[in-house]
Each structure stands twice: as structure tokens, then as C-alpha cells.
C-alpha positions as CSV (number, residue, x, y, z in Angstrom):
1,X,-94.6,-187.6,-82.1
2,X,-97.8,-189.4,-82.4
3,X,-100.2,-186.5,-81.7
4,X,-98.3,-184.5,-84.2
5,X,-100.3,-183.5,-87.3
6,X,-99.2,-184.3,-90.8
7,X,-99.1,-180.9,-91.6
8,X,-96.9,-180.0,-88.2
9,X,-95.1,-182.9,-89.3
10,X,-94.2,-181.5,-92.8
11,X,-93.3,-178.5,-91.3
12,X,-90.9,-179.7,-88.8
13,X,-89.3,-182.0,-91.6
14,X,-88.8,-179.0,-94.0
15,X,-87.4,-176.8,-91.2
16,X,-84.8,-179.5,-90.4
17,X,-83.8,-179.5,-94.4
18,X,-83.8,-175.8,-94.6
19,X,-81.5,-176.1,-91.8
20,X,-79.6,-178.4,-93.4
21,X,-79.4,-176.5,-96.5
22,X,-78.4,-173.9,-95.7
23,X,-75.5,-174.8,-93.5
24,X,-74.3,-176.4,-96.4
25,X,-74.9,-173.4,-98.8
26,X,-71.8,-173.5,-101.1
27,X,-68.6,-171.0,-100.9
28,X,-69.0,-168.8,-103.9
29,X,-72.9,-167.8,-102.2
30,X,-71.1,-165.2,-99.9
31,X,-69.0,-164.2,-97.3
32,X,-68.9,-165.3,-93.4
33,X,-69.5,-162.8,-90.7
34,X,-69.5,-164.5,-87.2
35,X,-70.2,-168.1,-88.6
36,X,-72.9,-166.7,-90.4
37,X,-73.1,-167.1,-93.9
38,X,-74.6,-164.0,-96.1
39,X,-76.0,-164.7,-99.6
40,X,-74.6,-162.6,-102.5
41,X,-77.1,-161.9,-105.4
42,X,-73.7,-160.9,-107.7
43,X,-72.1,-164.0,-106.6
44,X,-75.3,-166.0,-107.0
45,X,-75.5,-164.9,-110.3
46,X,-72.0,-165.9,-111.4
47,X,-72.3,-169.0,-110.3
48,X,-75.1,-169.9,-112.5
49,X,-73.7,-168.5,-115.1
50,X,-70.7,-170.6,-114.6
51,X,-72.3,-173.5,-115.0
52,X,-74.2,-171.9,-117.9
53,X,-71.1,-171.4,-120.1
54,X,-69.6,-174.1,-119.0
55,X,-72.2,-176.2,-120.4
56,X,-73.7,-177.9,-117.7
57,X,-77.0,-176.8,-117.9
58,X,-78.9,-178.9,-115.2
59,X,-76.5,-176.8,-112.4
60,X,-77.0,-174.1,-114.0
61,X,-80.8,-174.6,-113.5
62,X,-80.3,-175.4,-110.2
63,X,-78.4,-172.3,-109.4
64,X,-80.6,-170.0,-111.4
65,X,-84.1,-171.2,-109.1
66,X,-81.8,-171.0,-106.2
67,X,-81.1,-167.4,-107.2
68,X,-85.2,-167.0,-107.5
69,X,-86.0,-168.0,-104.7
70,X,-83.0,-165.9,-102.1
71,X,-84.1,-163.0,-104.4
72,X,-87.4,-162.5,-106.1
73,X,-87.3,-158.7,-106.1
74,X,-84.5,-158.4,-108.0
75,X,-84.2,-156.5,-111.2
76,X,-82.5,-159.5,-112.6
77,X,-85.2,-161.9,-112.3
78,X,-87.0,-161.5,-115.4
79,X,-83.1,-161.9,-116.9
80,X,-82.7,-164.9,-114.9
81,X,-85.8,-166.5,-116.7
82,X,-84.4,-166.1,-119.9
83,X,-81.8,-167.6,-119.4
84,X,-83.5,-170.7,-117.5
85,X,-85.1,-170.8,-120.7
86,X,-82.5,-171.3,-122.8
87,X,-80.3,-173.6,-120.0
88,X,-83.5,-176.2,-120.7
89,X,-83.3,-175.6,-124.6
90,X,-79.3,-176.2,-124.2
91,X,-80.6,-178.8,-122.7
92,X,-83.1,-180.5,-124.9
93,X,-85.9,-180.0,-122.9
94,X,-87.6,-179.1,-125.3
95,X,-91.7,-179.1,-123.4
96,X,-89.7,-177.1,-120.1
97,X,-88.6,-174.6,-122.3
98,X,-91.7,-173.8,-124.0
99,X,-93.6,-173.8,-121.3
100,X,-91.0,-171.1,-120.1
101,X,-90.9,-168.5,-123.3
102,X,-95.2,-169.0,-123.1
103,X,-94.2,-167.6,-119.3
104,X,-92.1,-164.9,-120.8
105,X,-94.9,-163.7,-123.4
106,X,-97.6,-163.9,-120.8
107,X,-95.7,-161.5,-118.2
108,X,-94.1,-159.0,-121.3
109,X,-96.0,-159.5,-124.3
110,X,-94.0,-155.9,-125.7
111,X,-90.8,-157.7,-125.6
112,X,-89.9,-159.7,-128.8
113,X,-87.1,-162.2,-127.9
114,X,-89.5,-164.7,-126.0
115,X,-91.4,-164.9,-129.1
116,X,-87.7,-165.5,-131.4
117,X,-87.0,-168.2,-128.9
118,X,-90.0,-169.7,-128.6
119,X,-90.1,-169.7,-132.4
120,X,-86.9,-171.6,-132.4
121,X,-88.0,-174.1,-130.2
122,X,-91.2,-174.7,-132.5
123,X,-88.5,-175.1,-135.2
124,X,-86.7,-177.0,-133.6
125,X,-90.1,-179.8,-132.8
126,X,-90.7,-179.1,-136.3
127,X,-93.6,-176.6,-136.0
128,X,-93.6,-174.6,-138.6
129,X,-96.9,-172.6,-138.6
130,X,-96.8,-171.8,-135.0
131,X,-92.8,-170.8,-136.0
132,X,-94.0,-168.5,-138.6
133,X,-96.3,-166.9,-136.4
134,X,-93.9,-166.6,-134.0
135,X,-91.4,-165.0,-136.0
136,X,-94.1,-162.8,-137.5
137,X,-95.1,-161.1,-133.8
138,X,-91.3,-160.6,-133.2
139,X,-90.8,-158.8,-136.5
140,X,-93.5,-156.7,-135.4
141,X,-92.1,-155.7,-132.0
142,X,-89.0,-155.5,-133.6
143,X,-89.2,-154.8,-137.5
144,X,-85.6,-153.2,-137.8
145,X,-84.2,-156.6,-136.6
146,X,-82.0,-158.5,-139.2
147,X,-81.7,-161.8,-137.2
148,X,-85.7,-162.3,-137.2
149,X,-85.6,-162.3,-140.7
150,X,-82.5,-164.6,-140.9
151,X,-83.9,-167.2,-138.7
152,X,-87.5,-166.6,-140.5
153,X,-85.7,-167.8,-143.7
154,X,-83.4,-170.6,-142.1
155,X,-87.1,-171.2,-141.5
156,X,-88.2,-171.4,-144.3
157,X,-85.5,-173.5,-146.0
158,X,-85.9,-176.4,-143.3
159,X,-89.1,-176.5,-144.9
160,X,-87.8,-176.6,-148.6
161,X,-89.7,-172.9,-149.3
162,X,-86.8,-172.1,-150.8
163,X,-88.1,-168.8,-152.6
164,X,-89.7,-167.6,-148.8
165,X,-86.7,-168.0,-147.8
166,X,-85.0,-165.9,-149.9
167,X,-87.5,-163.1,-149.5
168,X,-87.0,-163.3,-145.6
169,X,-83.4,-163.6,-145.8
170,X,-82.7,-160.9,-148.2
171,X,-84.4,-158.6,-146.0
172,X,-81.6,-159.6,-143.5
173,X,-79.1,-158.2,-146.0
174,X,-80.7,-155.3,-147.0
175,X,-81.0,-153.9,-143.1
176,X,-76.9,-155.6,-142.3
177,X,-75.2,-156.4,-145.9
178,X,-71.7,-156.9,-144.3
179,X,-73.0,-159.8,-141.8
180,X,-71.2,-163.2,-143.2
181,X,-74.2,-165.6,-142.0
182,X,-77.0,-163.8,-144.0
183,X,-75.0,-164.3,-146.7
184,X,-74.8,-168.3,-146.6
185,X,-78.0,-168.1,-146.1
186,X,-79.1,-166.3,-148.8
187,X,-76.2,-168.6,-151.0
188,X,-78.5,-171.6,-149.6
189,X,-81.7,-170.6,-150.7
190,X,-80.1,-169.8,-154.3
191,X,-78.4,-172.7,-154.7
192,X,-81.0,-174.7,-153.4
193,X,-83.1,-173.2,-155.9
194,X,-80.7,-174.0,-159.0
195,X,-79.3,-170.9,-158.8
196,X,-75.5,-171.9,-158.6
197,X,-73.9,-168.3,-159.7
198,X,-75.6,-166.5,-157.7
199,X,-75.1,-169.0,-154.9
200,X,-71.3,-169.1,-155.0
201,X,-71.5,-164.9,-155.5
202,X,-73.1,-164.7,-151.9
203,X,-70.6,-167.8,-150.5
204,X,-67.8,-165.5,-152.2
205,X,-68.9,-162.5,-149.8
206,X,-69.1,-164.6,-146.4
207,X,-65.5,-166.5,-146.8
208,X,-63.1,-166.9,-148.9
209,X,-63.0,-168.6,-152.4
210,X,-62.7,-172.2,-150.6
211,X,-65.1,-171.9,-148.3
212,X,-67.6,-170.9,-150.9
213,X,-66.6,-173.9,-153.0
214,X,-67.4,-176.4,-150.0
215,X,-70.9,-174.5,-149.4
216,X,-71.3,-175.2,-153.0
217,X,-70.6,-179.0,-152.4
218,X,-72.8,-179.4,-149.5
219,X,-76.1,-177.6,-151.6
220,X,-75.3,-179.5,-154.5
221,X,-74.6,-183.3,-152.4
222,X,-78.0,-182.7,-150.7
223,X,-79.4,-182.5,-154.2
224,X,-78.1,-185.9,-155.1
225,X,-75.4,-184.3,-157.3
226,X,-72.5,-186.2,-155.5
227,X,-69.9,-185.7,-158.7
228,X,-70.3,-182.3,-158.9
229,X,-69.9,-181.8,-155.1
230,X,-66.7,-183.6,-155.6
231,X,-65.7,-181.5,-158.0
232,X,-65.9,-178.0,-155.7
233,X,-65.0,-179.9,-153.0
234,X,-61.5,-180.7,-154.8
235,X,-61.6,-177.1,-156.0
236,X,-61.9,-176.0,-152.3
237,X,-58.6,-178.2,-151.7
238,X,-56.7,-176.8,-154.4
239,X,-56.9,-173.3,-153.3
240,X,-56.6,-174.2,-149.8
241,X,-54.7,-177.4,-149.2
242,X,-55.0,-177.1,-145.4
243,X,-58.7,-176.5,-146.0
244,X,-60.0,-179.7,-142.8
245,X,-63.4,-179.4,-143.6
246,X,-63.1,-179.5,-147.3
247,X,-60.9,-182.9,-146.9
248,X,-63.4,-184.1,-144.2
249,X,-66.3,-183.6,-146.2
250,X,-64.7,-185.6,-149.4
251,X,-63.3,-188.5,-147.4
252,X,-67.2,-189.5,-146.5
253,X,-69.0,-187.4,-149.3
254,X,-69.6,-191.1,-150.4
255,X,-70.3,-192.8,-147.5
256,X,-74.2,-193.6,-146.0
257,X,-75.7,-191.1,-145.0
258,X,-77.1,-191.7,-140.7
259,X,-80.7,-191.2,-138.9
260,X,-79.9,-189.0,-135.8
261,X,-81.9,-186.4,-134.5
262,X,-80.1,-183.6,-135.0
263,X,-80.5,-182.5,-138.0
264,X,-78.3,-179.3,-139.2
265,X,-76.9,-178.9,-136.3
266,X,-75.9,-175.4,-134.6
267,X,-74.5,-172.8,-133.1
268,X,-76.5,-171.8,-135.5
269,X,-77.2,-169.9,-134.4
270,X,-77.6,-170.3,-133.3
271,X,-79.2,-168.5,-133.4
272,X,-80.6,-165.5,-131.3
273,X,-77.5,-167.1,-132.1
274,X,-78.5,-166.7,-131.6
275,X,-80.5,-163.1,-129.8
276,X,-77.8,-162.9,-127.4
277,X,-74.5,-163.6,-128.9
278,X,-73.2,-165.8,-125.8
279,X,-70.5,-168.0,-126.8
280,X,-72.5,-170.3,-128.7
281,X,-74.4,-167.9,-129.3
282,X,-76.4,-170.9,-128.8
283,X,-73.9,-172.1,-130.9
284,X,-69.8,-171.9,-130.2
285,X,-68.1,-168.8,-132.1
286,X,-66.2,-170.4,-134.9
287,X,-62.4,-169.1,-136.3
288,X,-63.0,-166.9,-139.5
289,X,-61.1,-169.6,-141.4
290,X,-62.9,-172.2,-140.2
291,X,-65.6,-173.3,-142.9
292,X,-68.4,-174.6,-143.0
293,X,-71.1,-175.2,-144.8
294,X,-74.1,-172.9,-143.4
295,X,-75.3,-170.6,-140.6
296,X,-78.8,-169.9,-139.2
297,X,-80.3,-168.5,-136.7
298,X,-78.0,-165.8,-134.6
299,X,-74.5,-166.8,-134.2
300,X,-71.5,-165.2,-134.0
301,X,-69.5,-166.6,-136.1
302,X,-67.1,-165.3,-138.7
303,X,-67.7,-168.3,-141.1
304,X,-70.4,-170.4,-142.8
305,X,-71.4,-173.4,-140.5
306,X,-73.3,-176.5,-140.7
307,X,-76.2,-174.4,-139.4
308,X,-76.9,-173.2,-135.5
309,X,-78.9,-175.6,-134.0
310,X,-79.1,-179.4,-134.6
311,X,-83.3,-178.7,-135.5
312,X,-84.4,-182.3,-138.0
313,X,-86.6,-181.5,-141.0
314,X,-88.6,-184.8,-142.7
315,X,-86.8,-185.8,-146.5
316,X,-85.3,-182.1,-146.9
317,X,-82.8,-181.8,-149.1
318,X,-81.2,-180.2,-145.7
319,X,-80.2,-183.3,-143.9
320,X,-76.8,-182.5,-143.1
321,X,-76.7,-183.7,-139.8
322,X,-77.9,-187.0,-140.9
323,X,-75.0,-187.6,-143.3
324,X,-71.6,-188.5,-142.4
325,X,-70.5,-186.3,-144.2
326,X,-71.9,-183.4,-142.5
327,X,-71.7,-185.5,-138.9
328,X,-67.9,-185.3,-139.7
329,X,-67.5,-181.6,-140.5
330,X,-69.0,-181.2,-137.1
331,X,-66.8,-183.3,-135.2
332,X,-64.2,-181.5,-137.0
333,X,-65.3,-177.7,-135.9
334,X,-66.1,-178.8,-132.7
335,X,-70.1,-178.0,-132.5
């Protein structure tokens, strides 16, 4: 068509797409009436979130803008954003979903969870002021919260303030004393802290008495102490003999330590782990007699873990994740 504009032109080519699009709209979209196919917002929705918990976040995306754009009056968009959000934090896009809680804040600044999650992702890049600040707005939208305070101390201890931490997380406690992952936390900052009793007191009231011996190991290993992390570690086997993570953790308690990127990594939980509690709660739900060493931010999980998500921290005696020690304990929960 040689008198045809480019702009004509650009039209005609996305008409022919759109065309071709949507003859090729998948199944679970809708019904047919008469060859036609009808979207389905509920069926839209279930879709994505499919792929969501599935773990296969770049469909999910995909399926979530899709859902934006057949329906941008629905009640569930603002829903739909969140969780687009946290499909690209899933996903380690780390700048996309920034850029997607900063959306969230500028359309509800009265809501607090855009500010928790984009608090974890400037934890997570190892931005600690902006974190705290973060944190801090949510607490004030939401001051009755226990998991702000929880993930304002896990926080705090990727940044070695060991005593902030325990302020933060002790509030945690104070507003939900029965909830198992405040507790580690609060036996973290302790023991991190030299505070071994009380340490193993707060372990003692998230798991059982082996469990609270291999949190002890970990806190003490990261402190250099390797023969005294073997000696809980052993103690963890002798009152549970089946205990994997305990024998996990002393097969490589020795071994040198690795460089990856994800440092403490979890579930955490994972926090919001968390927030929601989705199945990972940004981090997978762990068996109450599954170990582990430490939780963070929201998760719901029965036990201690490594920690919810995998965020790296610069020579802290956290490093978890960059041990094979702790690399193996995750293999061996299945993070």
C-alpha cells in the first residue's frame, strides 16, 4: 500500500495481531457461544494465579497484564498489582518490582503493605536506611502489626545491630508471644549478642529441644566457634537421631564456606511471609518438625528456617547462605 501512512500502517498491522490474538485466546479465558469466545474475569484470574503458585512467575505476569488490560474497572485491579509485584520480586526483578510498590504508594499512600514490600525489596539490594524508613511508615499505618516489627529486626540483624534488633523484635512478641518465628528471631539476636541462655530459652519455645540446639550451632558457627557448634549440633542428634538438618549441617559444618548471592535465603519469610501468608509465604510452609536454623520476615511456617528470603549482607556474621553448610540445610528443606 504505498500511499498508506505509517501511522495507517501501524494500525492495520496491530488490528491484524489483535485479530490474531485473540482467536488464539487460550481455553481457561471463557466459554464459547456461537464460535465466539467470552473472556472470564474469575477465570482470568485463576489462571494467573496458577502460574503464580506454581512458580512460574514470568506467565504469571503475562496473565496478570492480560487480566489489566480485558478488565481495568475491576475491583481486583489494585489486587492484581500486588501481586505483579511480588511475581517480579519472585522473580528477582528486583528494579521492576520497585518501581511497582513506588506505584502502589503513589495511588494508596493509607495502605501499609506497599511500604513492607518495598521495604523488603530495599533489604533485599541491601538498603538499609531507605528499609528502615520503610518499615517505619508501615508501623505507622499499621502499629498493632507484629510482622513489621519482625521483619524491622530481621532488619536489623542483617545489619549486625543486634541490640535494634532485639528491641524491634521483642515488640513482635509482646503483641503475638505464641508465634514460633519471632521467637528465633529474638533467639538470633541474643545469641548473636553472646547471650547463649537466653538464646536457647527462646529456640526452646519455637521447636523442640533439637531444633533449638541446631539454631544454637548455626549462631555460634557464624561466630567462628565451629567446636562448639559441633558440640549442639551432636546434641541435636542425640535427642533426635532422625533429626536431617542437624546431620546435614555437621557433615559440611567444616567445609568452605561459598560466594552466592543469596544470602539467608527464605521463605523467610518470607516474609509478609511474608504479609500474605501464600504458600511461600514468599517462602514454602515448612513441616513443624522440620528445623532450621532461622525465620524472618512473614512466613508461615511452624519451624525455625534458614531465614525467608535469600537477601546478602557484606561480612555479617549471617552468611548462611554462603556456607555449605547452610546451602545444604536448604537443599535439604526444599527452599
Amino acid at each position: 500500500m504505498p500511499g498508506l501512512s505509517w501511522g495507517r500502517k501501524r494500525g492495520r498491522i496491530f488490528f491484524l495481531i489483535w485479530t490474531f490474538f485473540l482467536i488464539r485466546l487460550p481455553l481457561p479465558l471463557g466459554a464459547q457461544e456461537g464460535g465466539v469466545r467470552i473472556l472470564d474475569e474469575k477465570l482470568q484470574m485463576e489462571l494467573a494465579d496458577h502460574f503464580f503458585n506454581a512458580g512460574d512467575y514470568y506467565r504469571a505476569l503475562t496473565e496478570y497484564k492480560r487480566f489489566l488490560f480485558f478488565f481495568p474497572q475491576s475491583t481486583q485491579a489494585e489486587d492484581v498489582y500486588f501481586k505483579m509485584a511480588k511475581s517480579y520480586f519472585h522473580g528477582k526483578k528486583w528494579e521492576e518490582a520497585r518501581t511497582t510498590y513506588q506505584q502502589l504508594i503513589a495511588a494508596r499512600p493509607d495502605r501499609y503493605e506497599a511500604f513492607h514490600r518495598l521495604a523488603v525489596v530495599a533489604d533485599r539490594r541491601q538498603r538499609y536506611s531507605e528499609a528502615e524508613a520503610l518499615y517505619s511508615q508501615a508501623i505507622r499505618l499499621s502499629p498493632g502489626n507484629p510482622e513489621l516489627f519482625n521483619d524491622l529486626g530481621y532488619s536489623y540483624l542483617l545489619q549486625n545491630e543486634f541490640a535494634k534488633a532485639e528491641v524491634a523484635i521483642l515488640k513482635a512478641v509482646a503483641i503475638a508471644p505464641s508465634t514460633e518465628r519471632y521467637r528465633n528471631n529474638l533467639g538470633l539476636a541474643y545469641g548473636f549478642q553472646g547471650r547463649y541462655e537466653e538464646a536457647m530459652e527462646q529456640f526452646r519455645r519455637a521447636g523442640s529441644e533439637a531444633d533449638a540446639c541446631c539454631n544454637m550451632a548455626f549462631v555460634l558457627s557464624q561466630q567462628g566457634r565451629t567446636d562448639a557448634a559441633e558440640q549442639y549440633l551432636q546434641r541435636a542428634i542425640s535427642r533426635d537421631p532422625q533429626h536431617k538438618a542437624a546431620r546435614k549441617a555437621l557433615e559440611s559444618l567444616y567445609s568452605t564456606p561459598e560466594t552466592g548471592d543469596d544470602a539467608l535465603l527464605a521463605q523467610g519469610v518470607r516474609r509478609w511471609e511474608p504479609f500474605e501468608n501464600y504458600s511461600r509465604s514468599e517462602d514454602s510452609a515448612l513441616d513443624a518438625k522440620q528445623p532450621i536454623v532461622q525465620t524472618s520476615h512473614a512466613t508461615p511456617s511452624t519451624a525455625a528456617r534458614v531465614a525467608s528470603f535469600g537477601r546478602p549482607t557484606s561480612q555479617s556474621h549471617l552468611q548462611a547462605a554462603r556456607s555449605a553448610w547452610s546451602a545444604g540445610i536448604q537443599e535439604q528443606i526444599g527452599e
